[in-house]
C-alpha positions as a LaTeX table, in Angstrom:
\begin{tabular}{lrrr}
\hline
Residue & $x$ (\AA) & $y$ (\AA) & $z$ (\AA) \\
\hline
Unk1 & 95.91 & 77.28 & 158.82 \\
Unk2 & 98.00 & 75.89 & 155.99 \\
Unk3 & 101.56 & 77.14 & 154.87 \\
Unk4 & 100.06 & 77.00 & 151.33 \\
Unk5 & 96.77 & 79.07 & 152.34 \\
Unk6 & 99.33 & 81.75 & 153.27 \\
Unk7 & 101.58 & 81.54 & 149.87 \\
Unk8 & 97.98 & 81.40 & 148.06 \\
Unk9 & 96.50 & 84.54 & 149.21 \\
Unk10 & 99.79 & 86.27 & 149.40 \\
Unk11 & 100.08 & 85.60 & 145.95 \\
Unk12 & 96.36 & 86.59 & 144.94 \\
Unk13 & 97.71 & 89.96 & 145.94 \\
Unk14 & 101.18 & 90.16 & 144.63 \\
Unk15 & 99.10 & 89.50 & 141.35 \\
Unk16 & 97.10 & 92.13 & 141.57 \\
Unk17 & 99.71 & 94.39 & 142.43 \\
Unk18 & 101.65 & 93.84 & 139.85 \\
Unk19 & 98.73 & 94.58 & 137.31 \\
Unk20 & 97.68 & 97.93 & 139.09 \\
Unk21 & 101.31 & 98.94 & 138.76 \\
Unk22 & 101.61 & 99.63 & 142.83 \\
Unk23 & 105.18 & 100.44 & 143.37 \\
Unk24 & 105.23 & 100.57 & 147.27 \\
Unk25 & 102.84 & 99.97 & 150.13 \\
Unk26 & 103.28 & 100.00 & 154.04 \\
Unk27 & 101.75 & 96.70 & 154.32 \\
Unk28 & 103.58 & 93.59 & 152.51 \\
Unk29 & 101.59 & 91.24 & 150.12 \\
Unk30 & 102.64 & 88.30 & 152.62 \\
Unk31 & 101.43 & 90.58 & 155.91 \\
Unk32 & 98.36 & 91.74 & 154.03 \\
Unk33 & 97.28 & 87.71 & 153.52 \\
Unk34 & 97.85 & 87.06 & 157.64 \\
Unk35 & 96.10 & 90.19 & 158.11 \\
Unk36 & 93.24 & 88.70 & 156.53 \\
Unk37 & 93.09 & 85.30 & 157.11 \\
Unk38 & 93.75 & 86.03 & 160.97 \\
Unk39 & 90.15 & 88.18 & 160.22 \\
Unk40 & 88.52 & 85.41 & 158.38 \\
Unk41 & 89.53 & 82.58 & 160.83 \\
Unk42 & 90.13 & 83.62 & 164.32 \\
Unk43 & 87.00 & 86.66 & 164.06 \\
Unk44 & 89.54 & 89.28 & 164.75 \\
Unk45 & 88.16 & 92.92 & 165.03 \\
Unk46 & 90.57 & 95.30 & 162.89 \\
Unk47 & 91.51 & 97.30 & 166.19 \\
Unk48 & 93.05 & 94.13 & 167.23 \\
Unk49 & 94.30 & 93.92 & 164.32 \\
Unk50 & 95.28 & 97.23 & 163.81 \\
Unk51 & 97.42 & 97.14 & 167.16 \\
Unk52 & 98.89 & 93.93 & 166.37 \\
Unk53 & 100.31 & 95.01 & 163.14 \\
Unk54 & 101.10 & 97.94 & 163.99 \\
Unk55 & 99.26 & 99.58 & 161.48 \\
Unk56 & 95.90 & 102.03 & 161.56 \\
Unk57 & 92.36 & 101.04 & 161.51 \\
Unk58 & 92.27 & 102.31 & 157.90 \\
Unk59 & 94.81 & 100.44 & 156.91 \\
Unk60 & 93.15 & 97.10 & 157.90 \\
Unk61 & 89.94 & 97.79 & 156.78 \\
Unk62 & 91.67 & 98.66 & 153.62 \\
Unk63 & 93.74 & 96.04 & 152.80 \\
Unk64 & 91.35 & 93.44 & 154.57 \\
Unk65 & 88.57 & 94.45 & 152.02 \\
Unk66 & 90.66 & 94.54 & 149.59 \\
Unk67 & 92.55 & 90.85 & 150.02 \\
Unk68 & 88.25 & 89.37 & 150.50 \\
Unk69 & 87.28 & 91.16 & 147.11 \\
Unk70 & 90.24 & 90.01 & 144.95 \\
Unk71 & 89.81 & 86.19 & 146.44 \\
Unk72 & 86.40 & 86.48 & 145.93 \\
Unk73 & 86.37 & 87.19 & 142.16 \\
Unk74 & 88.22 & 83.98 & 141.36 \\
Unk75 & 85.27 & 81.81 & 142.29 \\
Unk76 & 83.91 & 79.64 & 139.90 \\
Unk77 & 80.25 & 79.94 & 138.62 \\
Unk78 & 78.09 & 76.85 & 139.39 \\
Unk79 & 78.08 & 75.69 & 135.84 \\
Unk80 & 81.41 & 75.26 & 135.49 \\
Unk81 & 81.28 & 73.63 & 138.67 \\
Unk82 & 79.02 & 71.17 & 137.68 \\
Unk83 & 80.68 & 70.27 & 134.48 \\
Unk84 & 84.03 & 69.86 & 136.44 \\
Unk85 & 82.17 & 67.48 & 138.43 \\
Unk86 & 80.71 & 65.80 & 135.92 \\
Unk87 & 84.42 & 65.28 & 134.72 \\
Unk88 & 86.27 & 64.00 & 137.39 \\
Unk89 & 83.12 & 61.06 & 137.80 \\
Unk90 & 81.32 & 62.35 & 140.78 \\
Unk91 & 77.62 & 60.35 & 140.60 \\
Unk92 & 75.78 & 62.95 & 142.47 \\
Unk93 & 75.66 & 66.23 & 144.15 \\
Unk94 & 73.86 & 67.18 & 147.31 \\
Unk95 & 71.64 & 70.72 & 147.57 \\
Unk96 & 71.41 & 72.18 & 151.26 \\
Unk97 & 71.35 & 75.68 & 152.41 \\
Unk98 & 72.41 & 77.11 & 155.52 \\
Unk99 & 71.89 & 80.57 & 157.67 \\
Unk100 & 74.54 & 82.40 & 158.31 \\
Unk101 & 73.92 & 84.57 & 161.65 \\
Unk102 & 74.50 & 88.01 & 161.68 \\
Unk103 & 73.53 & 91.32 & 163.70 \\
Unk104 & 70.51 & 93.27 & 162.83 \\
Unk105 & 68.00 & 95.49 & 164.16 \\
Unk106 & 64.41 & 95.18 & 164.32 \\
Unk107 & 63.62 & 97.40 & 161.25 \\
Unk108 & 65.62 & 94.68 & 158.95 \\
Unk109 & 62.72 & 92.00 & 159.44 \\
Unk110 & 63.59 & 90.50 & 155.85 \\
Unk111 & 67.21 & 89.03 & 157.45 \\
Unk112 & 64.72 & 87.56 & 160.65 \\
Unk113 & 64.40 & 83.47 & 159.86 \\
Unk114 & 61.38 & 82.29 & 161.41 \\
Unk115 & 62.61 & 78.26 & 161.18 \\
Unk116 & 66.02 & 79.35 & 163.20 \\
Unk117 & 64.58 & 82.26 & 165.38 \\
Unk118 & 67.20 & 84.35 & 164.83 \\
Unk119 & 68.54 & 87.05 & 161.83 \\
Unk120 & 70.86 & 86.04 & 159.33 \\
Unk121 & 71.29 & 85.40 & 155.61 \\
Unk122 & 70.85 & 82.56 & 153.42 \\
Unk123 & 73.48 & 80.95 & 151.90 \\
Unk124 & 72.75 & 78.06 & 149.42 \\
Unk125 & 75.68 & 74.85 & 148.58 \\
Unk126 & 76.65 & 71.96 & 146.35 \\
Unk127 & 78.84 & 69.71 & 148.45 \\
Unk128 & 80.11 & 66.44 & 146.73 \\
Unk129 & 79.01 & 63.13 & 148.16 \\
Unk130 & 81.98 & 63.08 & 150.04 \\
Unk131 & 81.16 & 66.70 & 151.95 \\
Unk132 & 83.71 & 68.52 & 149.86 \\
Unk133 & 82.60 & 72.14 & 149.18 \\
Unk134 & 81.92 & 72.60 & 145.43 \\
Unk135 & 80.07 & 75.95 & 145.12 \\
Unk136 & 78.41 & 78.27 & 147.67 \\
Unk137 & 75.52 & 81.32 & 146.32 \\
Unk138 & 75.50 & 84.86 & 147.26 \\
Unk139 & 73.16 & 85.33 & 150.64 \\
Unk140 & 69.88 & 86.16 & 150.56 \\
Unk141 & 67.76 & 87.54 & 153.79 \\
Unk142 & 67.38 & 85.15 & 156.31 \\
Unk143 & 63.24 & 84.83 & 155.49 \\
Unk144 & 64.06 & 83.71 & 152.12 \\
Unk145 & 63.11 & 79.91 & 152.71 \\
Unk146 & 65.66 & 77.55 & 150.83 \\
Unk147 & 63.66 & 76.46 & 147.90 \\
Unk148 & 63.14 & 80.50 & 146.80 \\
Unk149 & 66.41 & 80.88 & 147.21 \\
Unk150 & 67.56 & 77.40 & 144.76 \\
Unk151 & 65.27 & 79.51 & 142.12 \\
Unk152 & 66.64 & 82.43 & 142.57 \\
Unk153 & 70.24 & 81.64 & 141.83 \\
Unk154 & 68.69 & 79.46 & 139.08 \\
Unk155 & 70.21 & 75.89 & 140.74 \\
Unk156 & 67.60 & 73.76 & 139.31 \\
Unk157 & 68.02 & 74.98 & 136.25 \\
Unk158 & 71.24 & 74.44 & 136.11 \\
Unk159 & 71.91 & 71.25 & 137.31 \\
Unk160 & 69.15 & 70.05 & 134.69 \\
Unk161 & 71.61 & 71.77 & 131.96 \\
Unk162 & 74.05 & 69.71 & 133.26 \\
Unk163 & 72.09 & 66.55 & 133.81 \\
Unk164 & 73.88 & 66.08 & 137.41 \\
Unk165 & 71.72 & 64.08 & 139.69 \\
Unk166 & 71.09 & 65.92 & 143.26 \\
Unk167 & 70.06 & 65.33 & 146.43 \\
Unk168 & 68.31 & 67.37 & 149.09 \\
Unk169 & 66.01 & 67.37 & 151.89 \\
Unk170 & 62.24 & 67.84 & 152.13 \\
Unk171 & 62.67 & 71.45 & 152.34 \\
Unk172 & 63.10 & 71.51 & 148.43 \\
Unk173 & 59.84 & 69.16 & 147.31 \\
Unk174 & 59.07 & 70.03 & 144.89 \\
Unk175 & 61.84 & 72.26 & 143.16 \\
Unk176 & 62.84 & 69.81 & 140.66 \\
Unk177 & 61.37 & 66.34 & 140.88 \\
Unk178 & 63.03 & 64.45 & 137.83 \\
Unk179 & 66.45 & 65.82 & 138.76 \\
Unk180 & 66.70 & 66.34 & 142.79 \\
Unk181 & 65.67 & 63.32 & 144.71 \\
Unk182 & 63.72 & 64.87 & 148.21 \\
Unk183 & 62.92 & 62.10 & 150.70 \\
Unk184 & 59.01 & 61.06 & 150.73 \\
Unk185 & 56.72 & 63.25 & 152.83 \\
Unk186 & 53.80 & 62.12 & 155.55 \\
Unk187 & 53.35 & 59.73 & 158.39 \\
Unk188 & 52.61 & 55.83 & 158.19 \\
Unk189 & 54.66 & 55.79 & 154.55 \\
Unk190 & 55.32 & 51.94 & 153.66 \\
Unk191 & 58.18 & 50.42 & 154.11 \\
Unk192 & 60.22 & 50.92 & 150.66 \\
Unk193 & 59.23 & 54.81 & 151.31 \\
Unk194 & 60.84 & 54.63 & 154.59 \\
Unk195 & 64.15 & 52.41 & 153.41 \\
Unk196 & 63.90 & 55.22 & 150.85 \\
Unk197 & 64.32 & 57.69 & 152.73 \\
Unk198 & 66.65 & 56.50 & 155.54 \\
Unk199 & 69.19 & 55.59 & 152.34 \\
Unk200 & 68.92 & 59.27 & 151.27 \\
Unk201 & 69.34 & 60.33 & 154.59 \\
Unk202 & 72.69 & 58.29 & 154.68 \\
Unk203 & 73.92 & 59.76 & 151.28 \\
Unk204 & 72.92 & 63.43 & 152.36 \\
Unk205 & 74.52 & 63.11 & 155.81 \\
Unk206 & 77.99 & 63.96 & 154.23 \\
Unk207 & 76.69 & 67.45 & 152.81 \\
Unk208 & 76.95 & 68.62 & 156.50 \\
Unk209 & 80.91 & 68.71 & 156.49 \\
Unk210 & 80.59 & 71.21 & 153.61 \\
Unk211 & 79.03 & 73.93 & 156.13 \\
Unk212 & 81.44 & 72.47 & 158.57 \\
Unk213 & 84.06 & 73.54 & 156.58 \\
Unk214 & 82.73 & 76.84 & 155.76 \\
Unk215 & 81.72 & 77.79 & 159.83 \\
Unk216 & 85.11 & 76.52 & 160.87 \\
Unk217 & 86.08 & 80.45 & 160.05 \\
Unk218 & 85.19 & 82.23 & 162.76 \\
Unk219 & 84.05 & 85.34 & 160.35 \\
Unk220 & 80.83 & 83.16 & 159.68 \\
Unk221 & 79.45 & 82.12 & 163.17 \\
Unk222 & 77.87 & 85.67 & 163.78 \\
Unk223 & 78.52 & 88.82 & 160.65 \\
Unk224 & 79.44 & 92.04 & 162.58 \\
Unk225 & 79.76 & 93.41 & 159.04 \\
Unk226 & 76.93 & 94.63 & 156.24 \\
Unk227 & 75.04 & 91.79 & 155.19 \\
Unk228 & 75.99 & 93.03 & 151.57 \\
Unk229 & 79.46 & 92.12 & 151.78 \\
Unk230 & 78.05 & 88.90 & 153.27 \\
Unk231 & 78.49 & 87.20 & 149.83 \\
Unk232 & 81.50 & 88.09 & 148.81 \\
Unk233 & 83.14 & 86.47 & 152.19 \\
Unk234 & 81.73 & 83.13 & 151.83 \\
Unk235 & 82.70 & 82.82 & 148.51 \\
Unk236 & 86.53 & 84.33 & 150.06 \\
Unk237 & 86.35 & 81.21 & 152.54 \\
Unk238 & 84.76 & 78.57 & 149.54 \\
Unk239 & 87.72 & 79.63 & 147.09 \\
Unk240 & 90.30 & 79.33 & 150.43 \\
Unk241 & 88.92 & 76.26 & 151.39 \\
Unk242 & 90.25 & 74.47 & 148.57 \\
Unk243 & 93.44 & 75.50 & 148.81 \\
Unk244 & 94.23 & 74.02 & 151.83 \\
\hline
\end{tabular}
């Protein structure tokens, strides 16, 4: 964890402070940011937390809530994303969704994903060709199958707005095919399919550092929290990420 990650957050915080007008509380701006990213990254429960700084389970859920909300709300929507992109020359984007594991009972069958065998929530990205993060969606049940969830958060539609050539896997055939390139479907496929394919392959292969990046935080290997507040933590960790 980065110096800078530290004076980032901290300062998310003083920021907010300072507009709410809050004169005085137990917990420093620059304690309330390790409280958090010591939640985020290392998993922490907030009685561990609690205990180690010495304040009350409250408190940390408090101020821990608090700290993910306000980081949260300064994350970029996908348009300007994509135009930011488009800017600074990047030739492509790549589309790939992930699930995020969580803990559920049997009466939340919507959050059960039948291609992982396990609950969790889906959580859709655009990673630049190089694997860097660019956006992340909210999450969606785990049963939601990728290409639902592209149209849902209206991803085709805006990458057509924005004319930014994508990439993705078979799982989205079909979603877009003048704008996302999907590799070619079937068996026995002739052999410019299959060079085809292996060179999208390549290209894609990079996209997989972007979830790296995101599971790296501890938080994200297995929710103990509501799924609802699911969203707002990955897009915490997305807006973090590029901080660092």
């Amino acid at each position: 964890m980065s110096s800078s990650t530290l004076r980032f957050v901290a300062g998310v915080i003083r920021a907010h402070r300072k507009k709410a007008r809050v004169r005085w509380r137990r917990v420093t701006a620059g304690r309330q940011a390790l409280m958090t990213l010591a939640y985020l990254h290392k998993g922490e429960t907030y009685a561990c937390l609690a205990v180690g700084f010495e304040v009350s389970v409250s408190t940390v859920f408090r101020r821990v809530n608090e700290t993910i909300s306000l980081v949260a709300a300064r994350a970029p929507g996908l348009v300007k994303v994509l135009r930011r992109a488009k800017r600074r020359g990047v030739p492509y984007v790549i589309l790939d969704g992930t699930l995020i594991h969580g803990d559920r009972v049997a009466v939340d069958h919507p959050y059960y994903s039948g291609k992982h065998r396990t609950d969790g929530v889906n959580v859709q990205a655009i990673t630049a060709p190089d694997g860097d993060l660019l956006w992340t969606s909210g999450a969606l049940p785990g049963s939601v199958h990728d290409t639902a969830a592209a149209r849902i958060w209206r991803i085709p539609t805006y990458l057509r707005e924005t004319g930014m050539p994508t990439l993705a896997d078979k799982g989205y055939t079909g979603l877009d095919d003048q704008n996302i390139a999907t590799p070619w479907k079937g068996r026995d496929k002739p052999g410019p399919k299959k060079t085809q394919n292996r060179t999208q392959a390549r290209l894609r292969a990079p996209g997989e550092r972007g979830f790296a990046e995101l599971k790296k935080w501890r938080i994200l290997r297995r929710l103990r929290c509501s799924t609802h507040r699911a969203t707002i933590i990955v897009r915490a960790i997305t807006v973090i990420n590029h901080t660092g």
